[in-house]
Residue frames as qw, qx, qy, qz and C-alpha x, y, z in Angstrom:
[[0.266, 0.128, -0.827, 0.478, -17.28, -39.35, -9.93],
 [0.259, 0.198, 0.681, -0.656, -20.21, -38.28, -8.15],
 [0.227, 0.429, 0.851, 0.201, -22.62, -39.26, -11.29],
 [0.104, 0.517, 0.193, 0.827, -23.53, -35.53, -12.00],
 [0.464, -0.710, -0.499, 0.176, -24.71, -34.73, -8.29],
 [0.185, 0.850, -0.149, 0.470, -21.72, -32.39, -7.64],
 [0.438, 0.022, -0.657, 0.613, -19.85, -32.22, -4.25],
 [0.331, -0.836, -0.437, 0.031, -21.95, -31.22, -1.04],
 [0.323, -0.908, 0.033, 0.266, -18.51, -28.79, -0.28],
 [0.595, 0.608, -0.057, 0.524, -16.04, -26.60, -2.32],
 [0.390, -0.839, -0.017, 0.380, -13.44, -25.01, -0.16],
 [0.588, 0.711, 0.194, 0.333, -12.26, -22.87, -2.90],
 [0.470, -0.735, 0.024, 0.488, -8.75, -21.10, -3.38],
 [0.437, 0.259, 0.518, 0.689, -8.43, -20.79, -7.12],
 [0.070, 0.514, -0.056, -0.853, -9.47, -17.87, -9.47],
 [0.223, 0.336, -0.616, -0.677, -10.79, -17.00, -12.72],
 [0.696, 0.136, -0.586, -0.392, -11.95, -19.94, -14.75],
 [0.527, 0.051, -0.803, 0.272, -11.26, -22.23, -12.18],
 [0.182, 0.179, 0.582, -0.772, -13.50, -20.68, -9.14],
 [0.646, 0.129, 0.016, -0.752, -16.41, -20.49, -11.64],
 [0.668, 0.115, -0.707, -0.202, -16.07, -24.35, -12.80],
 [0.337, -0.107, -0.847, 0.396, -15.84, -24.92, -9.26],
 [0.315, 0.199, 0.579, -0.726, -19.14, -23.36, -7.99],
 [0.595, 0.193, -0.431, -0.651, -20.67, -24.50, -10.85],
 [0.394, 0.188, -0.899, 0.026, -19.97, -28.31, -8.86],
 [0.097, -0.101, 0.745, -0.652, -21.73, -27.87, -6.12],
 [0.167, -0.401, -0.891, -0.134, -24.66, -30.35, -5.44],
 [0.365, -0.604, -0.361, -0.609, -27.95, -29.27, -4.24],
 [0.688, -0.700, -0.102, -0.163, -27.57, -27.84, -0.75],
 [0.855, -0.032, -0.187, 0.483, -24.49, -27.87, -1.09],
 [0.471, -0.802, -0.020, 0.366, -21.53, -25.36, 0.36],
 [0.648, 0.600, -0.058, 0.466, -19.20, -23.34, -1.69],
 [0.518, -0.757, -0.064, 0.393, -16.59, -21.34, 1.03],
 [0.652, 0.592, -0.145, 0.451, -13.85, -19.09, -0.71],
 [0.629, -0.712, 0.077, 0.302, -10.88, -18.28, 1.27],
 [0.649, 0.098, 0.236, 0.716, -9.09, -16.63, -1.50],
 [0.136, -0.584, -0.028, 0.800, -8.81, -13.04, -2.30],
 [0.124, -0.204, 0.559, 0.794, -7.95, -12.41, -6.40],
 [0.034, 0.494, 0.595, 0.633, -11.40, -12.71, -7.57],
 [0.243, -0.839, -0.390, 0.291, -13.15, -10.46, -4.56],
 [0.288, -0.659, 0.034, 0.694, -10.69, -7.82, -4.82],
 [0.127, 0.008, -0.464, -0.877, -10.68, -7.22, -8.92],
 [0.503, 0.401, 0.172, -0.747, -14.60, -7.70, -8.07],
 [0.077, 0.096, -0.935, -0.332, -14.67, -10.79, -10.31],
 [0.614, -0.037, -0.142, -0.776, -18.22, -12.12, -11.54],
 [0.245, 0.020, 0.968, -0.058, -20.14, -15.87, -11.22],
 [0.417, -0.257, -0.775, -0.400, -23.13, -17.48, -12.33],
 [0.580, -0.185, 0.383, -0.695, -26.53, -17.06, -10.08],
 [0.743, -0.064, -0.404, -0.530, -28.03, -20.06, -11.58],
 [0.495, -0.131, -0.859, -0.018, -26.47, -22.59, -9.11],
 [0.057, 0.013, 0.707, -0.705, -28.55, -21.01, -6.13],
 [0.670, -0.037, -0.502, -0.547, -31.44, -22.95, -7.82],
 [0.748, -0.006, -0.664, -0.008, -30.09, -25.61, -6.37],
 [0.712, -0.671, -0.173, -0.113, -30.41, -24.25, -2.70],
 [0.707, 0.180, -0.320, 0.604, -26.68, -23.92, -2.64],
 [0.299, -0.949, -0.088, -0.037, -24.79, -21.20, -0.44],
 [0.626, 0.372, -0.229, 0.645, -21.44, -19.35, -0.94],
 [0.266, -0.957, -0.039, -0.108, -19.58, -17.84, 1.67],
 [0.490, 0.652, -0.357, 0.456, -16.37, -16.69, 2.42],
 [0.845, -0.447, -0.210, 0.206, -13.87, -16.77, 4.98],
 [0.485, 0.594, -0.224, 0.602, -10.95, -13.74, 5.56],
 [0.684, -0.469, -0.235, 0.508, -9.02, -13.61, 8.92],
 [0.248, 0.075, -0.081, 0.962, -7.70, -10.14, 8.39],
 [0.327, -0.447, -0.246, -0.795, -11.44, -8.88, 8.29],
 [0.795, -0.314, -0.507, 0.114, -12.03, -11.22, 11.38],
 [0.496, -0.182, -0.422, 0.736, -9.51, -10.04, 13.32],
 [0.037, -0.118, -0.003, -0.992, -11.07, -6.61, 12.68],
 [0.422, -0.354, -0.303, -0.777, -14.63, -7.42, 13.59],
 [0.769, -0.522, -0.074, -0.361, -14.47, -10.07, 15.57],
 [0.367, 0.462, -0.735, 0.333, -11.48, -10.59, 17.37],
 [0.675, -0.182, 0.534, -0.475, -13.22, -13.24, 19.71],
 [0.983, 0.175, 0.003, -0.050, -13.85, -15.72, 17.08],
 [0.350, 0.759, -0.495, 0.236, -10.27, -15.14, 16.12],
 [0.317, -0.455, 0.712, -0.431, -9.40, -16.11, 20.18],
 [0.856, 0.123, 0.348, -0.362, -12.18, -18.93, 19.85],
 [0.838, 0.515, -0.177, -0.042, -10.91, -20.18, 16.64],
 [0.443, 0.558, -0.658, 0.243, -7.26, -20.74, 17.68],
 [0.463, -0.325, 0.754, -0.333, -7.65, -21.92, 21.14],
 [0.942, 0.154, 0.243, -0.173, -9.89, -25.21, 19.07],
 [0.601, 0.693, -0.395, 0.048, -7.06, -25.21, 16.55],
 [0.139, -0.492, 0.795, -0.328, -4.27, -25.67, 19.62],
 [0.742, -0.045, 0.633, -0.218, -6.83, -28.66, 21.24],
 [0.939, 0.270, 0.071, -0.201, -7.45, -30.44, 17.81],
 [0.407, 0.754, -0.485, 0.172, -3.52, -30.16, 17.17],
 [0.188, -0.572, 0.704, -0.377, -2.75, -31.60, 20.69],
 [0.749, 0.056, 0.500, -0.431, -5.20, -33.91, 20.58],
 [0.287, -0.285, 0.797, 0.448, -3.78, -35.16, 16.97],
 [0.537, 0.713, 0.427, -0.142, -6.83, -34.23, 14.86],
 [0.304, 0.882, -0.254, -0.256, -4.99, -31.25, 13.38],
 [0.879, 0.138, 0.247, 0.385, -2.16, -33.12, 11.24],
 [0.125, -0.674, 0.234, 0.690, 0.70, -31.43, 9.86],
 [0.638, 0.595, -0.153, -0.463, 0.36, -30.46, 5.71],
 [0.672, -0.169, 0.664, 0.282, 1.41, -33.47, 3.57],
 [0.707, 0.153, -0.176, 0.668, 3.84, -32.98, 1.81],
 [0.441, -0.815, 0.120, 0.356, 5.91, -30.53, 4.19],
 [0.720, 0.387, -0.125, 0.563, 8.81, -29.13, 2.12],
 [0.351, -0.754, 0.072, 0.551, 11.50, -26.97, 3.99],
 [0.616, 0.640, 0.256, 0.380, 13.42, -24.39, 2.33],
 [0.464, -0.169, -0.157, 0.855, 16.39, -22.34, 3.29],
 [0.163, 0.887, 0.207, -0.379, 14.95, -18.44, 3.52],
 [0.344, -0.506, 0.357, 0.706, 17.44, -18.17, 0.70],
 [0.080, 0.253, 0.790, 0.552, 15.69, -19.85, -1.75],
 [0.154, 0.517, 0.613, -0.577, 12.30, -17.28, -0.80],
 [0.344, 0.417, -0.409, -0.736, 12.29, -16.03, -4.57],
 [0.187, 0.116, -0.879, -0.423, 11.86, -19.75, -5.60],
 [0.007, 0.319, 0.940, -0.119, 9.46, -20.77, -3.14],
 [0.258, 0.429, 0.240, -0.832, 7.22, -17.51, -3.91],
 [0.352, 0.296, -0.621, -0.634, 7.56, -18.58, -7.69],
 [0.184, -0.074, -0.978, 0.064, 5.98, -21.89, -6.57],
 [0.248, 0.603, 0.626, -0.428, 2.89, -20.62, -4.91],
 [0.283, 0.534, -0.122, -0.788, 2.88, -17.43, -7.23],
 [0.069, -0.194, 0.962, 0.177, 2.48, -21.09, -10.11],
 [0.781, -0.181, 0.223, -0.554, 0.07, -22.75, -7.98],
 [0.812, 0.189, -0.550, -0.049, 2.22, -25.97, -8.91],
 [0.290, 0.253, -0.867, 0.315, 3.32, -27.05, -5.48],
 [0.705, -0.343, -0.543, -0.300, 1.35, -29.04, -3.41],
 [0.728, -0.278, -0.478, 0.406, 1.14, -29.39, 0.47],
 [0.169, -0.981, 0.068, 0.071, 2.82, -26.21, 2.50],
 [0.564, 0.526, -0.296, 0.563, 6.38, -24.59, 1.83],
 [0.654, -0.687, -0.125, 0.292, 8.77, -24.11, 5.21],
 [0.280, 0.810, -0.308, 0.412, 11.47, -21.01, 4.90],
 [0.820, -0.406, -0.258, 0.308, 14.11, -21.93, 7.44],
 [0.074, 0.931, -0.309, 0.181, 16.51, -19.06, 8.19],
 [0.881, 0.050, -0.110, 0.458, 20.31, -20.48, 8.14],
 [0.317, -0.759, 0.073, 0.564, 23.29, -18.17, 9.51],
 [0.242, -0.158, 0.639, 0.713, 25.15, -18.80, 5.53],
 [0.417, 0.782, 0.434, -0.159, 21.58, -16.87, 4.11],
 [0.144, -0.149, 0.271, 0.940, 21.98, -14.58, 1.32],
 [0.378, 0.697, 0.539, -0.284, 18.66, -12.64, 0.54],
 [0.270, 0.357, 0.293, 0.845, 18.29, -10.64, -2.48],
 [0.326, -0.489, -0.304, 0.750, 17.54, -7.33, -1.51],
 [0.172, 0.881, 0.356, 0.261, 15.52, -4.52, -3.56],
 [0.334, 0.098, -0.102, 0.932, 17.38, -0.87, -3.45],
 [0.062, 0.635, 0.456, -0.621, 15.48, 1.79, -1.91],
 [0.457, 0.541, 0.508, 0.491, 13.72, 3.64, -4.62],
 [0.335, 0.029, -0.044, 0.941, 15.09, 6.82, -5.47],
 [0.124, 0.707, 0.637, -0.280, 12.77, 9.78, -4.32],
 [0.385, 0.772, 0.499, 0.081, 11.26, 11.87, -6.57],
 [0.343, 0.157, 0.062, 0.924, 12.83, 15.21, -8.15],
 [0.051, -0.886, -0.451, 0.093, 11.19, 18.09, -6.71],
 [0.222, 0.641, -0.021, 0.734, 12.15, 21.86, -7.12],
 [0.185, -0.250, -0.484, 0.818, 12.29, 24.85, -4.43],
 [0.177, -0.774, -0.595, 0.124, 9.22, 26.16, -3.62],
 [0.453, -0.770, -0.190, 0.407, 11.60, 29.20, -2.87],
 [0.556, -0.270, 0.486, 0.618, 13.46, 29.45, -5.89],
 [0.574, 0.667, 0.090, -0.466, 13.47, 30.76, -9.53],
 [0.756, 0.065, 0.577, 0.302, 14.13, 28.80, -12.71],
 [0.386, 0.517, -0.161, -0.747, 14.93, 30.03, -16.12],
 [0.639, 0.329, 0.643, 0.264, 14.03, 28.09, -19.32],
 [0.051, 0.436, -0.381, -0.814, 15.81, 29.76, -22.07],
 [0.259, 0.139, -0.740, -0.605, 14.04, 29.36, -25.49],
 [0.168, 0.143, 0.868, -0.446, 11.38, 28.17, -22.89],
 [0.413, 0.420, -0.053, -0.807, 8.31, 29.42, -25.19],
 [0.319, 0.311, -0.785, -0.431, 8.74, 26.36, -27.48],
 [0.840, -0.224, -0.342, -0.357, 6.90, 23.10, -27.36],
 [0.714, -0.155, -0.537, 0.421, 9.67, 21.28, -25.39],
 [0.001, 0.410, -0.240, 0.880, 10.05, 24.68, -23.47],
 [0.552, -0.290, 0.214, -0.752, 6.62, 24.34, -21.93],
 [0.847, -0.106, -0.521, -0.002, 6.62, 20.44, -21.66],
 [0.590, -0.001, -0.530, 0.609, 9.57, 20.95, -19.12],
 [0.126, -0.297, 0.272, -0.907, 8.17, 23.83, -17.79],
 [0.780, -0.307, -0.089, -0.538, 4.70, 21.98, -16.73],
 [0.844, -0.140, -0.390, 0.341, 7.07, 18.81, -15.36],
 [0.226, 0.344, -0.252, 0.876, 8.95, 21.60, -13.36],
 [0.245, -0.283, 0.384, -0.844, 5.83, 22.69, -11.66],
 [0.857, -0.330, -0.339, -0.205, 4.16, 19.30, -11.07],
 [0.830, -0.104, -0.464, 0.293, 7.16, 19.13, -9.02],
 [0.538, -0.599, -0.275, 0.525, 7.11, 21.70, -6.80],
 [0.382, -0.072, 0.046, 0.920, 8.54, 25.00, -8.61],
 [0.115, 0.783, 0.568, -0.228, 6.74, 28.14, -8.26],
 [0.050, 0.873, -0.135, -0.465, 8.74, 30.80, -10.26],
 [0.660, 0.044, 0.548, 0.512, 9.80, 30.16, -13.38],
 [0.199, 0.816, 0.016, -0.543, 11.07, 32.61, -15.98],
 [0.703, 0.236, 0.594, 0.311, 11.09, 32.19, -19.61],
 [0.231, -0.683, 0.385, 0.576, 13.52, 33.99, -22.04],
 [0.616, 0.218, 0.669, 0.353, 12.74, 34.47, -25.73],
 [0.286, -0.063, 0.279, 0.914, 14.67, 36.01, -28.31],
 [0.020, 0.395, 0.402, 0.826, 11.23, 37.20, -30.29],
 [0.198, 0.168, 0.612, -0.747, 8.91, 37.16, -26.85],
 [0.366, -0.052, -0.525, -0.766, 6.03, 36.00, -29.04],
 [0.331, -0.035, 0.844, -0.420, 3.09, 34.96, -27.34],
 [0.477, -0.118, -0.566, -0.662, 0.98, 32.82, -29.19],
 [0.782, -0.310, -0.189, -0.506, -2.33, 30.83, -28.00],
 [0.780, -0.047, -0.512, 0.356, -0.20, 27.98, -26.84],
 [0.352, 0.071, -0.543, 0.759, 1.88, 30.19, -24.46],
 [0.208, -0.286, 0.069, -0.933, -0.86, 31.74, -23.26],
 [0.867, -0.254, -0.422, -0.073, -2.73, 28.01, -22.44],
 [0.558, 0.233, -0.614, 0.508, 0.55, 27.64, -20.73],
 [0.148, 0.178, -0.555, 0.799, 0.58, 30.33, -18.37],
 [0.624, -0.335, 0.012, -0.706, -3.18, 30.34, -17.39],
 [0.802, 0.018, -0.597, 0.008, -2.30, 26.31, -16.42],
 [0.558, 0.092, -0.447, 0.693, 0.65, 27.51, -14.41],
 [0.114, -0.400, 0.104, -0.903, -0.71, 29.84, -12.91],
 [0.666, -0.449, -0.059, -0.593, -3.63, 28.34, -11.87],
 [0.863, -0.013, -0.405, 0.302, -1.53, 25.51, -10.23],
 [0.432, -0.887, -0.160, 0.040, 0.02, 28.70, -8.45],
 [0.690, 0.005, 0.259, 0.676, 3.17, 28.87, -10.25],
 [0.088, -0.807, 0.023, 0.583, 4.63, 32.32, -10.86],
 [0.765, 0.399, 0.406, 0.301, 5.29, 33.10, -14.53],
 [0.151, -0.842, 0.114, 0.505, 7.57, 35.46, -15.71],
 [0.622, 0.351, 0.457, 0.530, 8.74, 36.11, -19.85],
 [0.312, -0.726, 0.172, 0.588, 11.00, 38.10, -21.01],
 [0.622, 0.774, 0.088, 0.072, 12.08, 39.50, -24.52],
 [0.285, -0.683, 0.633, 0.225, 15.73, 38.52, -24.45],
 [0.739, 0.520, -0.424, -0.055, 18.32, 37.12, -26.82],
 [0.852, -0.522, 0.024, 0.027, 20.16, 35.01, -24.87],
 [0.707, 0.328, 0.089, 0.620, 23.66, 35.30, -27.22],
 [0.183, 0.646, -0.121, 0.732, 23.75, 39.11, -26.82],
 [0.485, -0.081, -0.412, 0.767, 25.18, 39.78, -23.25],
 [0.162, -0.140, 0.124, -0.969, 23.96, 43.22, -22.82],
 [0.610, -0.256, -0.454, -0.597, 20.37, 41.82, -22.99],
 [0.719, -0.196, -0.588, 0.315, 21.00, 39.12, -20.61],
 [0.375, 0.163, -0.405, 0.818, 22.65, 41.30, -18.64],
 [0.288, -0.331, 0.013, -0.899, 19.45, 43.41, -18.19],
 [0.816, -0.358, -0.133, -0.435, 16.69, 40.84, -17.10],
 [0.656, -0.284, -0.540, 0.444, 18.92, 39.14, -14.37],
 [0.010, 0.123, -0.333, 0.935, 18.78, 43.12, -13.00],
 [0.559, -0.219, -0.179, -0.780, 15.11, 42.97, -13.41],
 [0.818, -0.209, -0.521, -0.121, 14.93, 39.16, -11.53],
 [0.332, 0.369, -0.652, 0.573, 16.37, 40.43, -8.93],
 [0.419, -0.204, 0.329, -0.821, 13.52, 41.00, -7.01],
 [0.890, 0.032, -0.383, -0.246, 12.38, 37.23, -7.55],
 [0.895, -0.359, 0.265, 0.004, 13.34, 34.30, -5.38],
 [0.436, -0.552, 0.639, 0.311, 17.13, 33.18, -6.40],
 [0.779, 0.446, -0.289, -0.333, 18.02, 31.88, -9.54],
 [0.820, -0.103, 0.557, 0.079, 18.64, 27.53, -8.53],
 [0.640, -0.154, 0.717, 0.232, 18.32, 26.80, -12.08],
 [0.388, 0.562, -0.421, -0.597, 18.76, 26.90, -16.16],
 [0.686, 0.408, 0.588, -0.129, 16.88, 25.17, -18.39],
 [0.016, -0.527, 0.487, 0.696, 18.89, 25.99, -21.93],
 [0.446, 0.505, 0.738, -0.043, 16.22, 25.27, -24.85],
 [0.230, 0.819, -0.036, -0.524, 17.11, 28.13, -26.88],
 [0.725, 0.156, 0.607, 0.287, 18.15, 27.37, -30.74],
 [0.445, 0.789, -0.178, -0.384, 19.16, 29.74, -34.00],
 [0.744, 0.525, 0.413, 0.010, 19.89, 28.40, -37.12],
 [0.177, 0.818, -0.256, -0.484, 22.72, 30.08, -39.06],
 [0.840, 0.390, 0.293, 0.236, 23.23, 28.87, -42.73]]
């Protein structure tokens, strides 16, 4: 159309492939303006070569505006009102309206890029929005409390025991029948520890009663036992 000159102005709101084909158009001396976001913000690359051609990109974001210069901001709407009153400013063509019910469909439509013109959300009294549930908040532990994790020594033992104290627990006592520490448990508790978690391991069967019986005398002096973690396991053929 323009015999390979290019256009003297790109007011650019695409992305990707489609922002670089379009500053790639731009005649000599010509203007490129982006007033989109999605390639600035992942930091998106271009071509240098068309500022051979004397060109010049710049950009255009009202939220950073309002923050630097909230004068142009004042300036820039009061001209907006006059060219509007004055019947320069036109309204978008095509104009669709759209009940605020349908706000999933008309996001899907920009979120597209297939509609054309501007989208109107009307609010009606017979709305129905969909609604998101609050999202459930995190599991944390007491700070104040002690856990046990029978059979806690094992691999899943100390998985649950390191998810435990990403989430707040700071005493946790672990109960095992042969009390072997190998390298692993010993990774463990220097982890925990250094996180500021309290470790405590015992040489208890958990089946024989009398045992048991002893190291809840000996935890007394520990923060409450909240909670049991049962991870203990024998084998009898």
């Amino acid at each position: 159309m323009t015999k390979g000159r290019g256009v003297d102005v790109v007011l650019n709101s695409l992305s990707g492939e489609a922002l670089r084909r379009s500053w790639d158009l731009v005649a000599p001396f010509g203007r490129f303006i982006e007033i989109g976001k999605k390639d600035a913000m992942m930091n998106g690359k271009v071509d240098l070569r068309p500022f051979l051609r004397n060109v010049t990109m710049a950009s255009v974001d009202l939220v950073s505006m309002m923050k630097n210069k909230p004068f142009l901001i004042k300036m820039l709407t009061e001209e907006t009102m006059r060219l509007w009153k004055e019947g320069v400013a036109l309204p978008a063509s095509p104009t669709t309206i759209m009940p605020m019910s349908q706000v999933v469909d008309a996001l899907r439509i920009l979120q597209a890029g297939t509609g054309m013109g501007k989208i109107v959300l009307v609010p009606r009294e017979d709305d129905l929005l969909p609604v998101l549930p609050p999202s459930p908040a995190p599991l944390g532990f007491c700070r104040d409390a002690s856990y046990v994790l029978s059979g806690g020594l094992g691999g899943i033992g100390r998985s649950v025991a390191a998810w435990m104290a990403a989430r707040g627990a700071r005493n946790l006592i672990f109960l095992s029948s042969s009390g072997r520490i190998t390298p692993a448990v010993t990774t463990m508790r220097e982890t925990l520890e250094a996180t500021g978690c309290r470790v405590h391991i015992f040489t208890c069967d958990v089946s024989d009663k009398e045992q048991l019986r002893l190291v809840v005398e000996q935890c007394k002096t520990l923060p409450p036992i909240r909670g049991v973690v049962q991870a203990a396991m024998k084998l009898k053929v």
